[in-house]
C-alpha positions as CSV (number, residue, x, y, z in Angstrom):
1,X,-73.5,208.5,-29.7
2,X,-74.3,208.0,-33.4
3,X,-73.9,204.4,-33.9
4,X,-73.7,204.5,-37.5
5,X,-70.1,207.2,-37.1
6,X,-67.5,204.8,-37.4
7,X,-65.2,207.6,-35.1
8,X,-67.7,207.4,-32.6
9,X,-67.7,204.2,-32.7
10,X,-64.3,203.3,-32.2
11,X,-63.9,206.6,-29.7
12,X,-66.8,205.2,-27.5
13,X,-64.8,201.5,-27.2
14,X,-61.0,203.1,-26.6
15,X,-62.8,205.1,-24.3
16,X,-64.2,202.0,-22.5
17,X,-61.3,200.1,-22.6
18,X,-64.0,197.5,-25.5
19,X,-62.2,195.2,-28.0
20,X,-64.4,194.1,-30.0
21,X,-64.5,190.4,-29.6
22,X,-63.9,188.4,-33.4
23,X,-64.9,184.7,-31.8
24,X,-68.1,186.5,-30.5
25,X,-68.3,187.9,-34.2
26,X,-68.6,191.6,-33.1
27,X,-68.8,193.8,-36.1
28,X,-70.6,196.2,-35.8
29,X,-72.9,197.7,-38.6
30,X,-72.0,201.5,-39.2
31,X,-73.6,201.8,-42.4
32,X,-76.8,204.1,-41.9
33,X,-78.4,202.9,-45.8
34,X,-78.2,199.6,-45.0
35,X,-79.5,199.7,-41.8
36,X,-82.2,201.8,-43.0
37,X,-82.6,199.2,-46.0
38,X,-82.8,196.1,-43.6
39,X,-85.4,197.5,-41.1
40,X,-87.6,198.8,-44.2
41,X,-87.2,195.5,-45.7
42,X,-88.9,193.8,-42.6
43,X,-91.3,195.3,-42.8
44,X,-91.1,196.8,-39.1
45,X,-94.3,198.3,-37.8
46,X,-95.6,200.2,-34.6
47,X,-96.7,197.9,-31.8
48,X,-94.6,194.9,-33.3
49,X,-92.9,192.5,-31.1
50,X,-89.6,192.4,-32.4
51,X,-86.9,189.6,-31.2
52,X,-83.1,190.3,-31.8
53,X,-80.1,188.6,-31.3
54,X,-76.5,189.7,-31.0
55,X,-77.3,194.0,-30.6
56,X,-73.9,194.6,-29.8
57,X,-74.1,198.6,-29.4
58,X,-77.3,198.5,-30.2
59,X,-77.9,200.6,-33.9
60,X,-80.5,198.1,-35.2
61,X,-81.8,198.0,-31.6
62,X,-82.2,202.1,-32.0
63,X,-83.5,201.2,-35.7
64,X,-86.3,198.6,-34.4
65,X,-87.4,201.3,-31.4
66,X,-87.7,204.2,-33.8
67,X,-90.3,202.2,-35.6
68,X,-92.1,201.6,-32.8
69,X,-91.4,198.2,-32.4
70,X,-90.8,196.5,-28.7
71,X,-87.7,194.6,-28.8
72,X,-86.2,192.1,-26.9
73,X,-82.6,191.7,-27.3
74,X,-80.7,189.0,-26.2
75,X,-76.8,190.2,-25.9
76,X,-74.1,187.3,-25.0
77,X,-71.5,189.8,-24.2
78,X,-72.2,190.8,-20.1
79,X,-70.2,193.9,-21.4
80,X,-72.9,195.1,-24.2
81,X,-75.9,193.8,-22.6
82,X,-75.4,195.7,-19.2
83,X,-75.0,199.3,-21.1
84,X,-77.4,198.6,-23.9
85,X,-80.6,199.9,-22.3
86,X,-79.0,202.9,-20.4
87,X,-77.3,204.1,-24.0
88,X,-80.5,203.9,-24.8
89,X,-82.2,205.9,-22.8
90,X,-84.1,203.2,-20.8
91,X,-86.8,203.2,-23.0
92,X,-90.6,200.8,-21.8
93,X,-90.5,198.9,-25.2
94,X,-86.6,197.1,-24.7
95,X,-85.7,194.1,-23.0
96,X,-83.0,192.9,-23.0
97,X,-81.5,189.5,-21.8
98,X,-77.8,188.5,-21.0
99,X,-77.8,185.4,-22.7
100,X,-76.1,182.6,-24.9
101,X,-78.9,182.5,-27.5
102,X,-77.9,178.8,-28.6
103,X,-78.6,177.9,-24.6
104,X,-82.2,179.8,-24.2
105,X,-85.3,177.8,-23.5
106,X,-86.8,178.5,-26.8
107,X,-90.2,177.2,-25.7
108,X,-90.3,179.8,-23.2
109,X,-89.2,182.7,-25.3
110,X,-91.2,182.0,-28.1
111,X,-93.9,181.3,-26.2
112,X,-94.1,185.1,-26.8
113,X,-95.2,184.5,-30.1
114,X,-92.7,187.6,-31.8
115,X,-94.0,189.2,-35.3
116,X,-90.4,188.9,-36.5
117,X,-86.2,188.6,-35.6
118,X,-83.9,191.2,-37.0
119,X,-80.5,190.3,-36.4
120,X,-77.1,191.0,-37.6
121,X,-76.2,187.6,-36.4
122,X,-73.0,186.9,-35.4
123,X,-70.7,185.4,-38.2
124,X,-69.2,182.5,-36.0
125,X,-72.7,180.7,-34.9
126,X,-74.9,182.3,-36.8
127,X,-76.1,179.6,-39.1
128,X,-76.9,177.4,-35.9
129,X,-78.4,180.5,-34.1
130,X,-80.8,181.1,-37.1
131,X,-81.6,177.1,-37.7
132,X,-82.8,176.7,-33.7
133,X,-85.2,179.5,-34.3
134,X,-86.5,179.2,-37.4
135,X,-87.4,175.9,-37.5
136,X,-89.2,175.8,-33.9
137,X,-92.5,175.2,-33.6
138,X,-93.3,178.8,-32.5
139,X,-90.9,180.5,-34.5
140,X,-91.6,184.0,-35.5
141,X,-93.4,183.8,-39.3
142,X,-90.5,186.3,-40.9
143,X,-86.3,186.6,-40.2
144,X,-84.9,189.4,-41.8
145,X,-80.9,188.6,-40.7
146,X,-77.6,190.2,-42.1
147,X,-75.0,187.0,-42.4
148,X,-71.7,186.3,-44.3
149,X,-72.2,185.8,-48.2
150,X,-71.4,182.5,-48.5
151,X,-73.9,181.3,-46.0
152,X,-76.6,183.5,-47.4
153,X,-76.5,181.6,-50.6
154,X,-76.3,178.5,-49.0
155,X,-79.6,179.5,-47.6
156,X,-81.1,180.5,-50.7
157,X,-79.7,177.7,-53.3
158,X,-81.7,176.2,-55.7
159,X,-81.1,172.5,-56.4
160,X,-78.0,171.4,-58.2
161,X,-75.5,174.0,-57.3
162,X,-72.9,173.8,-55.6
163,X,-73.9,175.7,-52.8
164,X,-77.2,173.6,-52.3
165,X,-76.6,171.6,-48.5
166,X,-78.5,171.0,-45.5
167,X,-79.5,174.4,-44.4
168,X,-81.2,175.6,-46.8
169,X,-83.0,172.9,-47.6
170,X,-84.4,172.6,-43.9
171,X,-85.0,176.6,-44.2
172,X,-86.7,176.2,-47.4
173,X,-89.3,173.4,-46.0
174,X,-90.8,176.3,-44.0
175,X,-89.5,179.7,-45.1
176,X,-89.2,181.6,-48.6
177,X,-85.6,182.4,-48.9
178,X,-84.9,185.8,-50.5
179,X,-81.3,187.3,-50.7
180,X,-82.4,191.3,-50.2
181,X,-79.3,192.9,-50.4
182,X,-75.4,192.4,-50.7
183,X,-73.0,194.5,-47.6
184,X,-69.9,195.3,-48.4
185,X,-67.3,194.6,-45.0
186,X,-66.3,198.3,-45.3
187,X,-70.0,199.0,-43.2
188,X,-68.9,196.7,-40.4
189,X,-66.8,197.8,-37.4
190,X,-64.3,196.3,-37.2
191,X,-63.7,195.6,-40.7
192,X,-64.7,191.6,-41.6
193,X,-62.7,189.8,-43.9
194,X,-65.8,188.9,-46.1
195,X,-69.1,190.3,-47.6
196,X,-72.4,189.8,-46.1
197,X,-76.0,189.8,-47.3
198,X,-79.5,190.7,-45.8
199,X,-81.9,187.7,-46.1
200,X,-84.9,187.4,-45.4
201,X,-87.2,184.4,-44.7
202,X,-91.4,184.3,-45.2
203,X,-92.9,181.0,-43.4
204,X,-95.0,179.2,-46.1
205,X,-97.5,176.7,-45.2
206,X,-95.8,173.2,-45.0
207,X,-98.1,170.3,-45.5
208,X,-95.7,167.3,-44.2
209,X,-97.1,165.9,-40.5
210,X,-95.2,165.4,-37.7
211,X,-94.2,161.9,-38.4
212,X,-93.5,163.0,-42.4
213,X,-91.2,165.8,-41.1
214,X,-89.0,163.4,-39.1
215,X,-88.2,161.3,-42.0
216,X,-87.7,164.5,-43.8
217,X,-84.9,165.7,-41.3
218,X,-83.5,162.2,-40.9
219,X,-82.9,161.9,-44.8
220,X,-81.7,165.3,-45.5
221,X,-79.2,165.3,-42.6
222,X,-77.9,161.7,-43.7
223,X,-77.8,162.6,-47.3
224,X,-75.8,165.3,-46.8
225,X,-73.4,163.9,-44.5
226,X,-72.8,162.0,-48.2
227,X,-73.5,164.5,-50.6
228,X,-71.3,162.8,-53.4
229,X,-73.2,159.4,-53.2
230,X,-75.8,158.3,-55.1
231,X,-78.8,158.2,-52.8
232,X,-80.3,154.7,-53.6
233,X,-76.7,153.0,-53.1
234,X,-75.7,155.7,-49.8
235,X,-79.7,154.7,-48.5
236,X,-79.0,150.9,-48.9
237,X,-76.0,150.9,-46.3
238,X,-77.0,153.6,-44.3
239,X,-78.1,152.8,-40.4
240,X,-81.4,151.8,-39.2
241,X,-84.5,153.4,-39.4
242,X,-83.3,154.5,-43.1
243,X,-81.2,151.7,-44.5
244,X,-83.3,149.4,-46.5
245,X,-82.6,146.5,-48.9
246,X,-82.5,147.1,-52.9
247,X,-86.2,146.0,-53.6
248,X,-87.9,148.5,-50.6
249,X,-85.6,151.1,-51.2
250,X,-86.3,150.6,-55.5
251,X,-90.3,150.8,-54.1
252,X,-89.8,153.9,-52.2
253,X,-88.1,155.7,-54.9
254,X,-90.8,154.4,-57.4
255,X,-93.6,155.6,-54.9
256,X,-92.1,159.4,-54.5
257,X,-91.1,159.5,-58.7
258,X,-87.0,160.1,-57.9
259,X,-83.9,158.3,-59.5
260,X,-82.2,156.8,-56.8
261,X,-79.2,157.4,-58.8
262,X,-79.6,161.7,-57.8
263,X,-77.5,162.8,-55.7
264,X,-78.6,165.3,-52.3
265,X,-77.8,168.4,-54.3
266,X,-79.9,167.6,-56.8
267,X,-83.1,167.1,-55.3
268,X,-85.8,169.7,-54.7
269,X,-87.3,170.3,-51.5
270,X,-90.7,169.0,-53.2
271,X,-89.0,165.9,-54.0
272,X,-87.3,165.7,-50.5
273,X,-91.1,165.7,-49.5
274,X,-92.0,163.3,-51.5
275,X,-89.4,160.6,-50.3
276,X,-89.8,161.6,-46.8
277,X,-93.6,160.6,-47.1
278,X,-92.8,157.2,-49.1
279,X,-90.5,156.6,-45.6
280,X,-93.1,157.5,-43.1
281,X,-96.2,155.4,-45.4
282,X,-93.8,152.5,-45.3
283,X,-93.0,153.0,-41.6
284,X,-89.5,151.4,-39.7
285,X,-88.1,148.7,-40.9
C-alpha cells in the first residue's frame, strides 16, 4: 500500500473495518513532500537509532527504514501496532512496542540512548508526550516532531508574546526550538480541523545543576499558573519553598538583575536562570 495515496489509504481502513480514532489523534500524514521534508530535516542517517511515537500506518516508519535508520515504534492502538511490522515487510531494523507512551518506563527505554525521535505526535497528548521525553535525563539530543500550530509556537516563543508559557520555556532550557515547516490539514487523513508545523529541537548545553534546575521548574511552573501577576507580589504569597517576605524576595531579584514587577511572559529563559540560581544560593526558607 502507498501510504502517502489518500484512496489507498482510506480503501485499506473500509477494508479493515479501521476508523480512525480522533481522541487517539489519528491523522494520518499522506503528504509525500512533507514527509520527505521532515525526515531530511532530521537529519536521518544509516545505522541511526531512531525512536517514534504514534506510527499509526506506518509512512514515516517506511520513511525512517528507507534511510537506514532502526526504529522503534511505540503504537498505542493494539489495532496499528499488531499489523505495522507485517505491512512492513518484517524488516531486522523495526521494533515495535504496544504501548501508552505517557506510561513507558522512560529510564528503561532511553537507556537505549536513541540518536533522535521523529514523530507525528498525536494532537490530543502530544505536548505532554514530547515534555516527558525531552526533558529526561537521557533524552535523545534532537526531536524532529509534526504538532498542531498553535502548540508549535508555544514551543518556540520568544519572551513577551502572547504565546510565551510553560512549555516552551522548559523546552528552551535544553533544546533550540526551530519551527521548520508549516502543514496544511489537507495532508492529514482524516482531515484535522487545524494546521500543524514540523519542529524541531537541538539539545544545547545547560549550565544550571541539579539543585539550580529544581528551583528553575518550581518557579516557572508556579509563575505560570499566574501569568498575569507581577512576580515579586505573586512570589511573596505563594507556598513554601518559594514564598518569601518583601526584603528576601527584593534581595533575590537584586541578586539575578530582574524587576520583580515583570510578569512570566516576559522573562527570558536566561533570566529564568538567573532567578532560579539566586533561589537555590539562598536555599529554603
Amino acid at each position: 500500500m502507498n501510504l502517502t495515496s489518500p484512496s489507498q489509504v482510506k480503501a485499506w481502513c473500509i477494508e479493515n473495518g479501521f476508523h480512525p480514532n480522533k481522541t487517539l489523534g489519528q491523522n494520518f500524514l499522506i503528504d509525500r513532500n512533507i514527509l520527505d521534508a521532515m525526515v531530511d530535516a532530521a537529519g536521518v542517517q544509516a545505522g541511526q537509532r531512531i525512536l517514534e511515537v504514534g506510527p499509526g500506518l506506518g509512512v514515516l516508519t517506511e520513511a525512517l527504514l528507507e534511510r537506514g535508520a532502526r526504529v522503534t515504534a511505540i503504537e498505542k492502538d493494539g489495532r496499528l501496532a499488531a499489523r505495522l511490522a507485517e505491512a512492513l515487510g518484517s524488516p531486522d531494523a523495526l521494533r515495535v512496542m504496544e504501548a501508552d507512551a505517557l506510561e513507558l518506563d522512560l529510564d528503561t527505554l532511553l537507556a537505549e540512548e536513541f540518536d533522535a525521535c521523529v514523530s507525528n505526535l498525536p494532537y490530543s497528548v502530544g505536548t505532554r508526550i514530547l515534555l516527558d521525553f525531552a526533558l529526561h535525563a537521557r533524552a535523545p539530543r534532537r526531536f524532529m516532531v509534526l504538532v498542531q500550530t498553535e502548540v508549535a509556537e508555544r514551543f518556540a516563543a520568544p519572551p513577551g508574546v502572547e504565546a510565551r508559557g510553560q512549555a516552551g520555556v522548559w523546552l528552551q532550557l535544553d533544546y533550540d526550538v526551530t519551527l521548520v515547516r508549516a502543514v496544511k490539514a489537507s495532508c492529514f487523513w482524516p482531515r484535522p480541523e487545524v494546521g500543524s508545523t514540523i519542529v524541531r529541537l537541538d539539545r544545547h548545553p545547560c549550565a544550571l545543576s541539579a539543585d539550580e534546575r529544581r528551583w528553575f521548574f518550581e518557579l516557572t511552573r508556579y509563575a505560570f499558573m499566574h501569568r498575569r501577576k507581577q512576580l515579586g507580589a505573586l512570589l511573596r504569597k505563594a507556598p513554601e519553598p518559594l514564598g518569601r517576605p518583601d526584603e528576601a524576595l527584593a534581595a533575590l531579584f537584586a541578586t539575578a538583575g530582574l524587576d520583580p514587577q515583570a510578569r512570566a511572559e516576559q522573562l527570558g529563559n536566561v533570566q529564568w536562570q538567573s532567578l532560579a540560581c539566586a533561589f537555590a544560593a539562598a536555599g529554603a526558607r
